[in-house]
C-alpha atoms as an extended CHARMM CRD file, in Angstrom:
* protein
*
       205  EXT
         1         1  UNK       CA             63.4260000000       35.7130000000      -13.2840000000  PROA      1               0.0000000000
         2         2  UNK       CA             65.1470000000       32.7860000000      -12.7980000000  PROA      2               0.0000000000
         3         3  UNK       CA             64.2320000000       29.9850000000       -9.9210000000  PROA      3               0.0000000000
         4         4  UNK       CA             67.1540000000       28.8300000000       -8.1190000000  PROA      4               0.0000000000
         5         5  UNK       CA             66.8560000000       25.1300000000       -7.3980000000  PROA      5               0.0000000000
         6         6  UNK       CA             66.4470000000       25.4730000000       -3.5760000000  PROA      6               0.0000000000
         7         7  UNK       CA             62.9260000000       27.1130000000       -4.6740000000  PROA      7               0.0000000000
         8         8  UNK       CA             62.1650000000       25.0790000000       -7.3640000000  PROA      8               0.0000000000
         9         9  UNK       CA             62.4600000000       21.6090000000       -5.1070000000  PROA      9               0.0000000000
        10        10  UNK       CA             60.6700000000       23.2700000000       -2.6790000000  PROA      10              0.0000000000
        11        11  UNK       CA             57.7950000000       23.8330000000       -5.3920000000  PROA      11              0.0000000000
        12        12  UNK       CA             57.8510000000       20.2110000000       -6.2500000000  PROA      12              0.0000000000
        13        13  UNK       CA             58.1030000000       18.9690000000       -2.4080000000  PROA      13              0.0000000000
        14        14  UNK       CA             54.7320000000       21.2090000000       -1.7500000000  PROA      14              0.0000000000
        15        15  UNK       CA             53.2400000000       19.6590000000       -4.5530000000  PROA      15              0.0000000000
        16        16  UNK       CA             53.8830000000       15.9770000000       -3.6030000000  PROA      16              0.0000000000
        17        17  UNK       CA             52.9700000000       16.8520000000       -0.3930000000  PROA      17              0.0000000000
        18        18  UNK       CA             49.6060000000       18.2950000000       -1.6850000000  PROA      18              0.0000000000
        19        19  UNK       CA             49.0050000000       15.2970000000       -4.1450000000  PROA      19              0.0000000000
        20        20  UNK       CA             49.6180000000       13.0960000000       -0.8880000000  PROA      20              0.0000000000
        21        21  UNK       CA             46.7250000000       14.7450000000        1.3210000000  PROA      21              0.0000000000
        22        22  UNK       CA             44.7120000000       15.2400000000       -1.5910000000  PROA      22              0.0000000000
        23        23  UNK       CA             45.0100000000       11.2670000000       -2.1450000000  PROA      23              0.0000000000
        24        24  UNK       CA             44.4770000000       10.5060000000        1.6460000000  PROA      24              0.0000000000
        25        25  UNK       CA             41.2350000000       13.1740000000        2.1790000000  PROA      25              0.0000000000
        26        26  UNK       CA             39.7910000000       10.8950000000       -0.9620000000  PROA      26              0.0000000000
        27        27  UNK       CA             40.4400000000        7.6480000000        0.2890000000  PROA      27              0.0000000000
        28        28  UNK       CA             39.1940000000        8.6150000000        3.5960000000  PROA      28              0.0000000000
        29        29  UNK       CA             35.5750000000        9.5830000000        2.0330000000  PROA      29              0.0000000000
        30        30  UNK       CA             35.1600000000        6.4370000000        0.5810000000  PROA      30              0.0000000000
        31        31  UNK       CA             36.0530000000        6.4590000000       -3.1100000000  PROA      31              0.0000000000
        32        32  UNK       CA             37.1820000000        3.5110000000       -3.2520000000  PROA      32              0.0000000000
        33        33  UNK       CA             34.0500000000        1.4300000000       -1.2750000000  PROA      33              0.0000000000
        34        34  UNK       CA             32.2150000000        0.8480000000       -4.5330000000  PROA      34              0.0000000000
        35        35  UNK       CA             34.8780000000       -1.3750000000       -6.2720000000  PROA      35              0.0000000000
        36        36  UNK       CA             35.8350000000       -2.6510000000       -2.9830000000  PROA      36              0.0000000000
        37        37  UNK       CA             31.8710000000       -3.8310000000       -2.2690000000  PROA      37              0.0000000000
        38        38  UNK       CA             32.3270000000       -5.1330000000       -5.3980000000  PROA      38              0.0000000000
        39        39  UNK       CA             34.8390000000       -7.5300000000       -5.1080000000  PROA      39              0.0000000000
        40        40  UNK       CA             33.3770000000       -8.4360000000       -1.6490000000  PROA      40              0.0000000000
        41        41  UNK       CA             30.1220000000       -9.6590000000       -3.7430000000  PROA      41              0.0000000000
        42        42  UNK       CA             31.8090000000      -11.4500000000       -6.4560000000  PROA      42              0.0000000000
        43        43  UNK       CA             34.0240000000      -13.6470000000       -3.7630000000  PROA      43              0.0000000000
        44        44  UNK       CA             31.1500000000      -13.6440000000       -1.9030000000  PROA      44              0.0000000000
        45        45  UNK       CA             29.1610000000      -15.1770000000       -4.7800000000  PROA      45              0.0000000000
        46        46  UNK       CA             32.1160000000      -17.9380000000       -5.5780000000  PROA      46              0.0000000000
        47        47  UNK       CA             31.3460000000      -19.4320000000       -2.2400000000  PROA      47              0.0000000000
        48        48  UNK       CA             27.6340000000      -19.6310000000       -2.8960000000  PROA      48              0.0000000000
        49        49  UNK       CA             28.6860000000      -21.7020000000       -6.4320000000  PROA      49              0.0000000000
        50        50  UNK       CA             31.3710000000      -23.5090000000       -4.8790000000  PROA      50              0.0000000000
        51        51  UNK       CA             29.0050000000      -25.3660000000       -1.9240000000  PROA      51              0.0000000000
        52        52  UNK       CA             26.4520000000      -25.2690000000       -4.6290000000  PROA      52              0.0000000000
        53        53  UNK       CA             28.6280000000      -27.0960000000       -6.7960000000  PROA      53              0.0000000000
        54        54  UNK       CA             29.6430000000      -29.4810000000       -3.3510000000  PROA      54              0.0000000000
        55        55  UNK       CA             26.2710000000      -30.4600000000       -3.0390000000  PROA      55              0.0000000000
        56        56  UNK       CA             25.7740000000      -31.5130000000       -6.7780000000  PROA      56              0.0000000000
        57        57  UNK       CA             28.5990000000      -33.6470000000       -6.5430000000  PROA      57              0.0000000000
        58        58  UNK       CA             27.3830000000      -35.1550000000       -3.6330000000  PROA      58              0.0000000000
        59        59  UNK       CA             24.1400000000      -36.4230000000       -5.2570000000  PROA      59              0.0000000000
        60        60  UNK       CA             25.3940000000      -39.3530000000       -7.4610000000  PROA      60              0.0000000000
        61        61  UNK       CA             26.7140000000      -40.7410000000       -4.6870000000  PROA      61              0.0000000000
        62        62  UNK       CA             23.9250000000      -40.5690000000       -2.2360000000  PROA      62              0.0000000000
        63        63  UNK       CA             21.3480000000      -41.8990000000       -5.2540000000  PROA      63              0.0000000000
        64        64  UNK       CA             23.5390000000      -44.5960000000       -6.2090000000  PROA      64              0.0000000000
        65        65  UNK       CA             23.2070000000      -45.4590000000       -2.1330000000  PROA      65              0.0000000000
        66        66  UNK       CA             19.6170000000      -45.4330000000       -1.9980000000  PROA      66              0.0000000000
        67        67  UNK       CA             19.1520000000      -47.1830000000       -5.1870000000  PROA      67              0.0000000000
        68        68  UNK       CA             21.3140000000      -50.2150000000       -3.3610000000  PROA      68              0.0000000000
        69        69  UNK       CA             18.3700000000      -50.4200000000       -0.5160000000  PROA      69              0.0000000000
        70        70  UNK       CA             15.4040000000      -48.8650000000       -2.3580000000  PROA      70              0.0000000000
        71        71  UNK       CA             15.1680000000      -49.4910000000       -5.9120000000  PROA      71              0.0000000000
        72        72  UNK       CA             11.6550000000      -49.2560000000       -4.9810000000  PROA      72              0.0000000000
        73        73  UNK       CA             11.8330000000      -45.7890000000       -4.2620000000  PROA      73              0.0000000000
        74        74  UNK       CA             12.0690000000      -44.8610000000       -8.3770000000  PROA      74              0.0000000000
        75        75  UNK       CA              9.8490000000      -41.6870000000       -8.2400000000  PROA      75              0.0000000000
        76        76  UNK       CA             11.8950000000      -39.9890000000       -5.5520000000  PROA      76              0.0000000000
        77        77  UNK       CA             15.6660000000      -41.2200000000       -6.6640000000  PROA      77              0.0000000000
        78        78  UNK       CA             14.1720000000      -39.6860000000      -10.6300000000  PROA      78              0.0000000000
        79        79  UNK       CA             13.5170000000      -36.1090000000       -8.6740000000  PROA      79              0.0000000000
        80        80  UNK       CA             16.4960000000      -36.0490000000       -7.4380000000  PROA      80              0.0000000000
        81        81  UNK       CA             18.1960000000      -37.0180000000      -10.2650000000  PROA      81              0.0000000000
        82        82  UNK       CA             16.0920000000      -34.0510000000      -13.1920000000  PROA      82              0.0000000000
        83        83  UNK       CA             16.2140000000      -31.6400000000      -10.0890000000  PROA      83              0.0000000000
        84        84  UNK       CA             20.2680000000      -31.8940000000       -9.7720000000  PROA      84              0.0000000000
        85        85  UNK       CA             19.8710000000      -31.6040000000      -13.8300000000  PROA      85              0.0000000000
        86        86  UNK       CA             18.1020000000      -28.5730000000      -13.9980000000  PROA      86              0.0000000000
        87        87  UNK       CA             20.5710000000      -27.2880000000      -10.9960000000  PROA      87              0.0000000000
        88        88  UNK       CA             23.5370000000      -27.7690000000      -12.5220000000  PROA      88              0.0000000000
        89        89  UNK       CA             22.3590000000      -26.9740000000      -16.1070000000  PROA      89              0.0000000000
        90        90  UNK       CA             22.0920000000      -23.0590000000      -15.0510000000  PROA      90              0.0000000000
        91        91  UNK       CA             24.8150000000      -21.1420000000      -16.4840000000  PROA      91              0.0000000000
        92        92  UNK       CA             26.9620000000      -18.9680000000      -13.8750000000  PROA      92              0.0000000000
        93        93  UNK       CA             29.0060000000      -16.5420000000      -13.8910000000  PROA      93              0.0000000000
        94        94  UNK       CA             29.5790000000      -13.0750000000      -12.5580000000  PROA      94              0.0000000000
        95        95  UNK       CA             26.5130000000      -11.6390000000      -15.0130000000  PROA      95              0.0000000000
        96        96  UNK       CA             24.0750000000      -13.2940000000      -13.1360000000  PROA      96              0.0000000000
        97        97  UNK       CA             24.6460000000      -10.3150000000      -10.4350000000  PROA      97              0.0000000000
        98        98  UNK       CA             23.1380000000       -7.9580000000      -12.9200000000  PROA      98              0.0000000000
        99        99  UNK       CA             20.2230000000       -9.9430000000      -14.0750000000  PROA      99              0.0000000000
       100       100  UNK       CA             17.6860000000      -10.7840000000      -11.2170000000  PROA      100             0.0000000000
       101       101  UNK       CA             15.8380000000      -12.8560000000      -13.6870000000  PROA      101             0.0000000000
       102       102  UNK       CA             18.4030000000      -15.5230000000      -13.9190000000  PROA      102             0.0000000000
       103       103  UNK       CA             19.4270000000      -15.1690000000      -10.5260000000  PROA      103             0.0000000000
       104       104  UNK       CA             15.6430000000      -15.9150000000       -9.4250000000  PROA      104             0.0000000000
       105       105  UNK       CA             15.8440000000      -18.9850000000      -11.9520000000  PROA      105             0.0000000000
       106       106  UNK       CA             19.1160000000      -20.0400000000      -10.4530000000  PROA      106             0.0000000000
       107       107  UNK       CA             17.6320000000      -19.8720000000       -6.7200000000  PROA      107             0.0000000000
       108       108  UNK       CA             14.8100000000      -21.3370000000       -7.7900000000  PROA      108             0.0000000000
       109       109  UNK       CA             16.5870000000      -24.6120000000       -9.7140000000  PROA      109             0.0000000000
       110       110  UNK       CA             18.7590000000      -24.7600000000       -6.3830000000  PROA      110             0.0000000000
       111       111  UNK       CA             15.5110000000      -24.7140000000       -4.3340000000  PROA      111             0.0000000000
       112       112  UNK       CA             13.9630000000      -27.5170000000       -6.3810000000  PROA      112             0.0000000000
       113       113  UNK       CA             16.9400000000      -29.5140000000       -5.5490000000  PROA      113             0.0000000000
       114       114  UNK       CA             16.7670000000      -28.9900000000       -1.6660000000  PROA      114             0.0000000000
       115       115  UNK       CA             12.9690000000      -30.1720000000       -2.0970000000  PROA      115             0.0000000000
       116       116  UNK       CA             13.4660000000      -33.4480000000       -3.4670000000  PROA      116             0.0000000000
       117       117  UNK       CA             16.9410000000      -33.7780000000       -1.3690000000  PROA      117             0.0000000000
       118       118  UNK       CA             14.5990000000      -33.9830000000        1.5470000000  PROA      118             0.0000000000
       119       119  UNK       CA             12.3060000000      -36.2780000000       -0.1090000000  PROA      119             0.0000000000
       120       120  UNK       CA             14.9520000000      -38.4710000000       -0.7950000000  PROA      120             0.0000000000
       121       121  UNK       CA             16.5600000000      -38.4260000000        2.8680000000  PROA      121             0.0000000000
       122       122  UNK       CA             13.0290000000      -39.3370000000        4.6880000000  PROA      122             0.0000000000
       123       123  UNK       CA             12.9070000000      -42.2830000000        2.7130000000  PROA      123             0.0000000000
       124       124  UNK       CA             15.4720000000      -43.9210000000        5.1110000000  PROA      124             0.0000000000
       125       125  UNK       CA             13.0750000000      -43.9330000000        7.4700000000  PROA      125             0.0000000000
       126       126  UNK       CA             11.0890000000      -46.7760000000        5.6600000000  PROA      126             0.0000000000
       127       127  UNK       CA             14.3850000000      -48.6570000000        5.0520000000  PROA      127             0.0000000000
       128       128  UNK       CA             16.2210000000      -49.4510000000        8.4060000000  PROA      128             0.0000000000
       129       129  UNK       CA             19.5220000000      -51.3560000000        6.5070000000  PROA      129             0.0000000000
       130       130  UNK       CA             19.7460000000      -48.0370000000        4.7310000000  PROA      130             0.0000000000
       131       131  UNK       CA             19.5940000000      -45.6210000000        7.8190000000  PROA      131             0.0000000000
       132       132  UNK       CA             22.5160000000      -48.0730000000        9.4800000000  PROA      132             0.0000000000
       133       133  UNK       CA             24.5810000000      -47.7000000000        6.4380000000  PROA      133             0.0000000000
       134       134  UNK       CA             27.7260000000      -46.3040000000        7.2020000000  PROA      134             0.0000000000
       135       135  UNK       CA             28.1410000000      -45.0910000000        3.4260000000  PROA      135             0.0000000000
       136       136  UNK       CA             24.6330000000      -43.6890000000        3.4970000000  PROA      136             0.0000000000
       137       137  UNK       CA             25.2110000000      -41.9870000000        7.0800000000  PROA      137             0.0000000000
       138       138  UNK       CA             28.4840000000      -40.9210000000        5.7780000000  PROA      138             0.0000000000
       139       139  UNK       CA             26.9440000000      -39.1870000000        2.7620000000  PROA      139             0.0000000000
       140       140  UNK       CA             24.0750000000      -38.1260000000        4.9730000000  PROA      140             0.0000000000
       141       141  UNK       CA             26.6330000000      -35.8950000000        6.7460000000  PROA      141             0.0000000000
       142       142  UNK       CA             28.6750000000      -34.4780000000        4.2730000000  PROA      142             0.0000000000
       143       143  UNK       CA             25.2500000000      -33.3380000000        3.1030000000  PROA      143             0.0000000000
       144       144  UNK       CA             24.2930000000      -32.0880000000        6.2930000000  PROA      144             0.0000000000
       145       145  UNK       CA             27.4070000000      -30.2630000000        6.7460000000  PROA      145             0.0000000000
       146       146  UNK       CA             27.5570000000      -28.9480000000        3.1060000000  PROA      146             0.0000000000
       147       147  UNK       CA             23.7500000000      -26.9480000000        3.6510000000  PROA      147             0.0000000000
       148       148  UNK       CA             24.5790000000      -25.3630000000        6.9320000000  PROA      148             0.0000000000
       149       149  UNK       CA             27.8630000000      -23.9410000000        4.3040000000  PROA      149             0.0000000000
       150       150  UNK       CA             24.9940000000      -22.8860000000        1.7470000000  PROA      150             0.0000000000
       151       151  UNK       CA             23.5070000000      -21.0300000000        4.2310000000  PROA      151             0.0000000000
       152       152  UNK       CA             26.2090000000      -19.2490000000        5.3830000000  PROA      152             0.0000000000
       153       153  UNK       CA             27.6630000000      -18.9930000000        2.0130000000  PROA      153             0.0000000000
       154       154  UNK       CA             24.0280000000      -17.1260000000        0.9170000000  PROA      154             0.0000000000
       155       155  UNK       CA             23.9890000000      -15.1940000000        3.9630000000  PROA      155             0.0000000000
       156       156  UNK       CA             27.4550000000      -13.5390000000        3.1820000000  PROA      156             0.0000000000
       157       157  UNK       CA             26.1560000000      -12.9400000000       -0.4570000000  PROA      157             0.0000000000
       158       158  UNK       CA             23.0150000000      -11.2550000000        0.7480000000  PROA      158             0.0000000000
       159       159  UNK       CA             24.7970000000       -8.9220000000        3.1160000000  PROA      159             0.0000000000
       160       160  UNK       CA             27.7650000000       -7.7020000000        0.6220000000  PROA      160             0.0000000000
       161       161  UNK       CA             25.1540000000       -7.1860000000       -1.7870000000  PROA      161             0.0000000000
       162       162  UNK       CA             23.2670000000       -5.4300000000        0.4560000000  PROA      162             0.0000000000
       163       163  UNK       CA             25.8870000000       -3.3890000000        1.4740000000  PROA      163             0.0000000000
       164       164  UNK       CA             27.3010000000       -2.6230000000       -2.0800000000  PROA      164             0.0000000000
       165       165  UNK       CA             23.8390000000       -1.5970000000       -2.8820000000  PROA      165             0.0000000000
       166       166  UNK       CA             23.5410000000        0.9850000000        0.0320000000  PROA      166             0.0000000000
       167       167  UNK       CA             27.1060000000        2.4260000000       -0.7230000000  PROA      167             0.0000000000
       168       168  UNK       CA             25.5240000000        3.2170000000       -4.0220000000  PROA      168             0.0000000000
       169       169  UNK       CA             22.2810000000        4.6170000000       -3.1960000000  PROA      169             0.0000000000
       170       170  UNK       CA             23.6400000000        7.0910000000       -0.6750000000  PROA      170             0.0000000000
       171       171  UNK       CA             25.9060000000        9.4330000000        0.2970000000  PROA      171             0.0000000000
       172       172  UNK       CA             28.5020000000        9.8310000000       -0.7550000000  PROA      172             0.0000000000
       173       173  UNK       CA             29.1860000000        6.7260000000       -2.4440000000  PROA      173             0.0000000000
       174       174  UNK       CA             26.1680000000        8.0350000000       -4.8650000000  PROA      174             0.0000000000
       175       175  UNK       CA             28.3840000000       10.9940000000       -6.0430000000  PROA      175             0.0000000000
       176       176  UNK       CA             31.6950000000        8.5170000000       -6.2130000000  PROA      176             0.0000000000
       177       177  UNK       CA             28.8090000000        6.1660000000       -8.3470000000  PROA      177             0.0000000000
       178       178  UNK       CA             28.0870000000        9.5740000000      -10.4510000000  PROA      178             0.0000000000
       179       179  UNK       CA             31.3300000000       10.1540000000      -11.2940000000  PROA      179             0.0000000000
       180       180  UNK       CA             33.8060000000        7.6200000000      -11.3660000000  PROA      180             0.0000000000
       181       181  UNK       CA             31.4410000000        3.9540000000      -11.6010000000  PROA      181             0.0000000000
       182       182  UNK       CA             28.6770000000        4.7370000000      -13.1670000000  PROA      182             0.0000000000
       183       183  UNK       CA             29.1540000000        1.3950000000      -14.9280000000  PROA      183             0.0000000000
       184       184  UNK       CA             28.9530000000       -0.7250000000      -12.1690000000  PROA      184             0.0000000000
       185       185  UNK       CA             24.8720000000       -1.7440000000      -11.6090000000  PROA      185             0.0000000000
       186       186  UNK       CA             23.0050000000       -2.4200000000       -8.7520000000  PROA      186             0.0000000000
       187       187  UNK       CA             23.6020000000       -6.6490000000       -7.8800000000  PROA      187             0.0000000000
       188       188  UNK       CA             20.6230000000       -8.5000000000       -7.6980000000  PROA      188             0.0000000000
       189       189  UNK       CA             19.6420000000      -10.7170000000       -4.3880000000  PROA      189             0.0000000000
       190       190  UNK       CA             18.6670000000      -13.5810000000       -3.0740000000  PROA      190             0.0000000000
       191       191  UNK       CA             14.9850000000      -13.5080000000       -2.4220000000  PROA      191             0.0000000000
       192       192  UNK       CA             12.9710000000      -16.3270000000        0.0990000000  PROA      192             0.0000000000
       193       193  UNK       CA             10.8680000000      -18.3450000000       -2.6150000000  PROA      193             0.0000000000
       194       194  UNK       CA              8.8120000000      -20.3090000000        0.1050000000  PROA      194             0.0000000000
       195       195  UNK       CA              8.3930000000      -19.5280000000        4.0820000000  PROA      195             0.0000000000
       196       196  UNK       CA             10.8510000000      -21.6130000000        4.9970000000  PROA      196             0.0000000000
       197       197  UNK       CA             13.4340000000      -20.9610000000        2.5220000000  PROA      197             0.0000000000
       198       198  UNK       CA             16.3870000000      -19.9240000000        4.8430000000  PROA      198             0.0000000000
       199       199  UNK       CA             16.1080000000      -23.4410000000        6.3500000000  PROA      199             0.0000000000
       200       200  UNK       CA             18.5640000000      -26.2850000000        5.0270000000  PROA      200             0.0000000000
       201       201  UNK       CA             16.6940000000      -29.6680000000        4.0740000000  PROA      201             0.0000000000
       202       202  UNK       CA             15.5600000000      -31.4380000000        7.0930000000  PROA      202             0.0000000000
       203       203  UNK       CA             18.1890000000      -34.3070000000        7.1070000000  PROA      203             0.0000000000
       204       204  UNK       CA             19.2150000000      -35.4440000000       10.8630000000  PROA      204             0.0000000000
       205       205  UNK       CA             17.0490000000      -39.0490000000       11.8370000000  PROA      205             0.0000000000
């Protein structure tokens, strides 16, 4: 039996029309969440590298300041100095996510940093031409400004992570996971190293 065209463009219209729904019921249960999590975690991640990255430019700067007022001060300006070294000599990229040992040696490298950042900011307190400086105050808040940016910067990170690693674990994102991305790992997270970890470096006089 032959179709006469008036049925078989009907055929084809029901079909697009199923392929249509069929598309819109799956993007309505979430297939797509784990890739889109995804992404949400790797741009979250560039902004924890990029004010990273601020604050280790910021460093020569503020050392070569100090230095001007307190060569004395050789101990702390060296700290800063190997600390920003270690920092910056971490290699990132995108497969850090997936290895929580390198992302704990990352944090910790950063954290080292922030330590003897603070060290090197109380020493103004001995040096009153310093604290007046207006290139050491301006330095003081660009570095001020830059960790309150780190901390929101991490804070993002943690909470796509967080919920990229949910979508995975549970329903139904764990059957989309199954199925379609079982390729994609959980991301590793930011853990606190010390009690007072979420809390920029101390830096207002």
């Amino acid at each position: 039996m032959v179709n006469s065209p008036a049925i078989t463009q009907n055929r084809s219209g029901l079909r697009f029309t199923v392929l249509a729904l069929l598309a819109l019921m799956l993007t309505g249960c979430g297939i797509n969440n784990i890739p889109t999590y995804d992404e949400q975690v790797k741009s979250a991640w560039s902004q924890v590298q990029n004010q990273y990255q601020r604050r280790a430019d910021l460093v020569p700067n503020l050392v070569e300041t100090v230095k001007g007022f307190a060569t004395q001060e050789r101990e702390t300006l060296t700290a800063v100095i190997e600390a920003r070294s270690r920092a910056t000599s971490i290699q990132v990229d995108e497969s850090i996510l997936n290895d929580p040992k390198r992302l704990q040696q990352f944090q910790q490298a950063q954290g080292e940093l922030s330590s003897a950042l603070s060290r090197l900011m109380a020493v103004s307190e001995r040096y009153p031409d310093l604290k007046s400086s207006q290139n050491f105050l301006a330095l003081q808040s660009q570095l001020e400004g830059t960790e309150n940016r780190i901390a929101v910067a991490r804070r993002d990170f943690i909470q796509a992570v967080e919920r990229y690693n949910t979508e995975i674990r549970t329903f139904p994102g764990r059957l989309w996971h199954s199925f379609l991305y079982s390729d994609m790992e959980l991301r590793a997270n930011f853990e606190a190293t010390t009690p007072d970890a979420e809390e920029a470096p101390q830096v207002e006089f």
